[in-house]
C-alpha positions in Angstrom: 0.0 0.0 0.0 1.4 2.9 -0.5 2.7 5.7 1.8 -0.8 8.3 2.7 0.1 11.8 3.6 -0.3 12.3 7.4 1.4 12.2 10.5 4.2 9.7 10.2 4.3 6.5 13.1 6.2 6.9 16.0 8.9 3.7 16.1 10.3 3.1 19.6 14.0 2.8 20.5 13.4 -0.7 22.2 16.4 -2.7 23.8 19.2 -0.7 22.9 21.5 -3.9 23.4 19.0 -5.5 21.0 18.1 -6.1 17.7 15.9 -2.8 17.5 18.6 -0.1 16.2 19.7 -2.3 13.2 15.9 -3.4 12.6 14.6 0.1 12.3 17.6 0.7 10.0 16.6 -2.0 7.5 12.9 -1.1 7.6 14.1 2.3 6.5 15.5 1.0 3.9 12.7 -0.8 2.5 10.0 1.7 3.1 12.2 4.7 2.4 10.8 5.1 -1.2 7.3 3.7 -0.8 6.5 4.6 3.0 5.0 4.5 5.4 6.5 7.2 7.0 8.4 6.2 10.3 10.4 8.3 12.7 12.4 6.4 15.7 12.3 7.6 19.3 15.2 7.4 21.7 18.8 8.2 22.3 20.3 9.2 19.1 23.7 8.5 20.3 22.6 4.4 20.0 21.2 5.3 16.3 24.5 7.1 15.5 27.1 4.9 16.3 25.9 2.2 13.8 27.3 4.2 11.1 24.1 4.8 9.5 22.8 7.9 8.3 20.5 9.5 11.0 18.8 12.5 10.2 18.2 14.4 14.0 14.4 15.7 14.0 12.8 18.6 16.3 9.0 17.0 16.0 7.6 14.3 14.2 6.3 16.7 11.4 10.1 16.6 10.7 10.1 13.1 9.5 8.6 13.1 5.6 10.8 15.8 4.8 14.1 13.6 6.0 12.6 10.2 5.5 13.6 9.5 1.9 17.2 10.6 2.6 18.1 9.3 6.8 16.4 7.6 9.4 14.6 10.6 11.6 15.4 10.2 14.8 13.5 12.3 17.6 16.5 12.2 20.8 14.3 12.1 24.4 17.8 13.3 25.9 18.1 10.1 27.9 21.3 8.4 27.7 21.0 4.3 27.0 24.2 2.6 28.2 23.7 -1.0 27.1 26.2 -2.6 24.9 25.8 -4.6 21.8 24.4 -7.9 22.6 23.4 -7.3 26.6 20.2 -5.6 28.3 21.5 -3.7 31.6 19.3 -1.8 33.9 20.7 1.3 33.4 19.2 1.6 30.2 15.8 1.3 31.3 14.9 5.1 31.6 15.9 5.5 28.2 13.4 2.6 27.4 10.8 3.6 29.2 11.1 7.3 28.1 11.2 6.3 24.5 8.0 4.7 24.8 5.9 7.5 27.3 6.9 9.9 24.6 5.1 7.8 21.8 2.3 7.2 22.9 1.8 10.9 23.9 2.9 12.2 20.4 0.0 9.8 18.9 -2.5 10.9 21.6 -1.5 14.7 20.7 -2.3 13.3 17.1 1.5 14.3 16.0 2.3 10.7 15.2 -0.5 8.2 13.8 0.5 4.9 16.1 2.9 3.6 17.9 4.9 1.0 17.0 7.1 -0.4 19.6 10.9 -2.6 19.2 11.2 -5.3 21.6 12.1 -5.0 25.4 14.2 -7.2 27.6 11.0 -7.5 30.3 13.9 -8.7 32.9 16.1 -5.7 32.7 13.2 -2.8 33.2 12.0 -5.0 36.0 15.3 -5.1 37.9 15.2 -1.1 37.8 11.5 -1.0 39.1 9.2 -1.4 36.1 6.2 -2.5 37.5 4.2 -3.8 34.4 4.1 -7.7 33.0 4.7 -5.4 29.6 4.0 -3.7 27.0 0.4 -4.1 26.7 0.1 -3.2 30.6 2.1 -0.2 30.3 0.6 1.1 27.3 -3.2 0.4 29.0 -1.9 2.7 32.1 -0.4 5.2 29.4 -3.7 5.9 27.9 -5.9 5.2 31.0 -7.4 8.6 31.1 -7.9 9.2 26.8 -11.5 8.9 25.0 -11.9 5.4 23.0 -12.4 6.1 19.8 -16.3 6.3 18.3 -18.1 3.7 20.7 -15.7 1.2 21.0 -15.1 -1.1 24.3 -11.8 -0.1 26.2 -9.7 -2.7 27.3 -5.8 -4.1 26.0 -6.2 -7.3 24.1 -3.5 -9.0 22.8 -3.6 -10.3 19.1 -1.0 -11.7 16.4 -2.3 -10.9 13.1 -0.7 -12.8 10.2 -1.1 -12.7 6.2 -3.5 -16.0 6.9 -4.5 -16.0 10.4 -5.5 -13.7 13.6 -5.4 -14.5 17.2 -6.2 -13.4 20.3 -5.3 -15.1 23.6 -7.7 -15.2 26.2 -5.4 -16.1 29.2 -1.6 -14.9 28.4 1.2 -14.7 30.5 0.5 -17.6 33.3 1.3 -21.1 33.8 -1.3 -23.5 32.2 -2.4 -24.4 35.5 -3.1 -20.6 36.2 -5.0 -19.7 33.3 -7.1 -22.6 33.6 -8.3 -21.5 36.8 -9.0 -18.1 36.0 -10.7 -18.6 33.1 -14.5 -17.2 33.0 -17.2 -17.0 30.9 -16.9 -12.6 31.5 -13.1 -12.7 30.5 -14.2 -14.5 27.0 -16.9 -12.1 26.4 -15.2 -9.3 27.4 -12.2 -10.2 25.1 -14.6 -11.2 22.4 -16.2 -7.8 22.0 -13.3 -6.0 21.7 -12.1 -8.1 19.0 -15.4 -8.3 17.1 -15.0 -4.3 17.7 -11.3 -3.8 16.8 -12.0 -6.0 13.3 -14.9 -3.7 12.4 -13.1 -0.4 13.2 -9.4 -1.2 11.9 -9.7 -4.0 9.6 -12.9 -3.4 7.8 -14.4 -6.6 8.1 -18.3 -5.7 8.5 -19.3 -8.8 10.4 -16.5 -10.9 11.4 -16.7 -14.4 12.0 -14.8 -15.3 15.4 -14.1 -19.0 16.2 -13.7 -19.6 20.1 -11.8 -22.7 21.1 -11.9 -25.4 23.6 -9.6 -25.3 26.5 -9.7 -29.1 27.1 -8.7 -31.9 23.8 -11.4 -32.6 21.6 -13.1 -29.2 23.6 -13.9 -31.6 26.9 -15.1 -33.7 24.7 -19.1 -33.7 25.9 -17.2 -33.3 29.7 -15.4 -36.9 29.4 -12.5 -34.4 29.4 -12.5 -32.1 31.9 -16.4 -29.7 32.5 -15.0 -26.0 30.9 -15.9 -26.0 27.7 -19.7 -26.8 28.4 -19.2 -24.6 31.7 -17.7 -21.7 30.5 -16.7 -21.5 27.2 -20.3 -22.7 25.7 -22.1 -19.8 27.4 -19.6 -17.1 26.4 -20.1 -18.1 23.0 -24.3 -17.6 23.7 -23.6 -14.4 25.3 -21.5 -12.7 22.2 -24.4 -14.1 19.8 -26.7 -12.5 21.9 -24.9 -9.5 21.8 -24.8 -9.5 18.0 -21.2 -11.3 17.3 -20.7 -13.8 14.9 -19.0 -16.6 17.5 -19.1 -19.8 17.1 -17.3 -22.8 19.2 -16.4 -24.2 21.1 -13.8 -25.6 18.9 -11.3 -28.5 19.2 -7.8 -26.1 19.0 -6.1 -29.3 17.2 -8.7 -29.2 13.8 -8.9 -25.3 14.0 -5.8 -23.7 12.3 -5.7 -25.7 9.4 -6.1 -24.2 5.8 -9.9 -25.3 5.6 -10.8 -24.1 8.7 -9.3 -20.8 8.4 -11.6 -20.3 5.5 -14.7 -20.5 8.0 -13.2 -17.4 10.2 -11.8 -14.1 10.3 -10.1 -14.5 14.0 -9.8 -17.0 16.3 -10.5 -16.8 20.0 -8.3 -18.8 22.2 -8.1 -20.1 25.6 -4.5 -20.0 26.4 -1.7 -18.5 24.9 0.3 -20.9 23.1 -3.4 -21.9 21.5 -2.8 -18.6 20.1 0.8 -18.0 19.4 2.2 -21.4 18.2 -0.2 -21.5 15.1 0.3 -17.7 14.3 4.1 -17.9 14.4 4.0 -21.1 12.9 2.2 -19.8 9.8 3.9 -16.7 9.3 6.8 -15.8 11.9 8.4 -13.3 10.0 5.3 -11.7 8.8 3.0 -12.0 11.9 2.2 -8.4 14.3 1.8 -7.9 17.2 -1.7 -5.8 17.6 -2.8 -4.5 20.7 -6.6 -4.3 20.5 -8.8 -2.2 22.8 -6.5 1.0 22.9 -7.8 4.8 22.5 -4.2 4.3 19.9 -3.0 2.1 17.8 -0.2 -0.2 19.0 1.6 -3.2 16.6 4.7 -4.9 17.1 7.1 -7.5 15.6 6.3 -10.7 16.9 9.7 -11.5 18.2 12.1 -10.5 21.3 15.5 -8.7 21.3 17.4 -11.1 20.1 20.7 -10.3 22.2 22.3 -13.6 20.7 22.5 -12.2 17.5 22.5 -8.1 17.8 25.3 -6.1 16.6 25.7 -9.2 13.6 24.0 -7.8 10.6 22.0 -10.6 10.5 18.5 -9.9 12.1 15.3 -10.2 10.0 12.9 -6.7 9.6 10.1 -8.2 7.8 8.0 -8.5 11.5 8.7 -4.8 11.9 8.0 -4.1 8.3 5.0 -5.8 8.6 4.1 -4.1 12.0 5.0 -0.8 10.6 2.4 -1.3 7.2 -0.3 -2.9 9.3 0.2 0.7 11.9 -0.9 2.9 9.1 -3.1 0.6 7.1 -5.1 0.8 10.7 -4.6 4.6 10.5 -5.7 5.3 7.3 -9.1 3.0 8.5 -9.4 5.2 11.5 -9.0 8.3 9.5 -11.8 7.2 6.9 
């Protein structure tokens, strides 16, 4: 698609001991001449001692006037002091600052999303991040904004490929853990505000969203455990009721295959490797990460930092290519 005019997307530093600087290089390269229009966030002394040409903004309406020539860079004046190939502590402010600022320049409307490099969760923690995340940080972040039209508020992971959507119900907690806090509200809730987010930002008019079973063969009739006919069955009534076209549910082991991707436009799943494994499977380099239920937009490469191979020339952009075209293809929907 090619490059609309408008504000261009706020790109976050990310790990600076990561993958993310040389990343946001090579998506420059490739979008440089077509767009979209990208500027990075962070401390430009990271950006600069690649070697690369960096083109220093003031504001993001800087950024289409350098973009086809440097990679705009907007400097927070917080100093990262990772190395190549290590996540330290220290660099969390710099991390963290990168990120605030983005999501306030698309709130102020200067920037049209935010797409975010990876983090190394461990080393924000250790200097007293207090979120799981991403997806928790960015909830707090815009806490206090208007949702968009009348759209239901609440962060909801999804991973969005060329063949295949998904959105976790349960996501970062032993199996064990998610099994027990499963409920038939958490389902509906998360099912409205994916039927919502594929109306608003993907255009599909009246999606089709296949739940799945938690247990094998979805409990088959109970034999195998009493959630699916306990919880999972009556979240499914609920969002028909409520005008969603849900259906399930579902046996996860016949639901991903080419056939029965044809009967859906997203698939809601119970855990989060019902989710993830399938997605990446499909499409690892070309799968987003889409953070549903935000007064913003919010995509991401599917992937981590990658410290084993930073600094190596080898790292693959097409995830952040992808997350950067799928950022203002949801833009230009919300703009319409």
């Amino acid at each position: 698609m090619p490059d609309r005019p408008g504000p261009p997307l706020a790109l976050t530093m990310g790990e600076p001991g990561g993958v993310g600087p040389e990343l946001a290089f090579k998506a420059h390269k490739a979008l440089r001449a077509s767009g979209p229009a990208f500027f990075v966030i962070g401390d430009a002394q990271v950006f600069a001692a690649s070697g690369e040409k960096i083109a220093l903004i003031m504001a993001p309406s800087d950024a289409r006037d350098k973009f086809n020539d440097a990679l705009p860079v907007l400097d927070i004046g917080v100093r990262a002091h990772a190395a190549i190939g290590k996540a330290e502590a220290a660099s969390a402010p710099a991390v963290i600052a990168s990120i605030e600022k983005a999501v306030a320049l698309t709130l102020s409307g200067e920037a049209a999303a935010v797409v975010t490099n990876p983090i190394q969760k461990s080393s924000l923690i250790a200097a007293g991040f207090k979120y799981q995340g991403h997806t928790e940080f960015l909830e707090a972040l815009t806490a206090a904004a208007p949702m968009p039209g009348a759209a239901r508020r609440g962060a909801v992971m999804m991973l969005a490929g060329p063949t295949l959507k998904t959105v976790p119900v349960t996501i970062h907690q032993s199996v064990i853990a998610a099994a027990r806090s499963l409920t038939t509200q958490m389902i509906v809730r998360k099912g409205l505000i994916l039927a919502d987010a594929l109306r608003r930002d993907f255009g599909i008019a009246s999606p089709r969203i296949a739940v799945s079973g938690l247990n094998p063969h979805a409990g088959e009739a109970g034999a195998i455990g009493d959630e699916d006919a306990r919880l999972i069955a009556p979240a499914v009534s609920d969002l028909v009721n409520a005008g969603v076209n849900a259906f399930g549910p579902l046996p996860a082991d016949t639901l991903f295959h080419e056939e029965a991707r044809a009967r859906y436009d997203a698939a809601l799943c119970m855990l989060h490797d019902q989710a993830l494994i399938p997605a990446k499977t499909l499409a690892f380099h070309e799968a987003v990460n889409v953070t549903l239920g935000l007064p913003i937009i919010r995509t991401s490469p599917d992937h981590g930092t990658a410290l084993d191979i930073a600094g190596k020339g080898v790292a693959n952009p097409s995830s952040l290519i992808a997350a950067l075209r799928l950022a203002a293809h949801m833009a230009a929907r919300r703009t319409q």
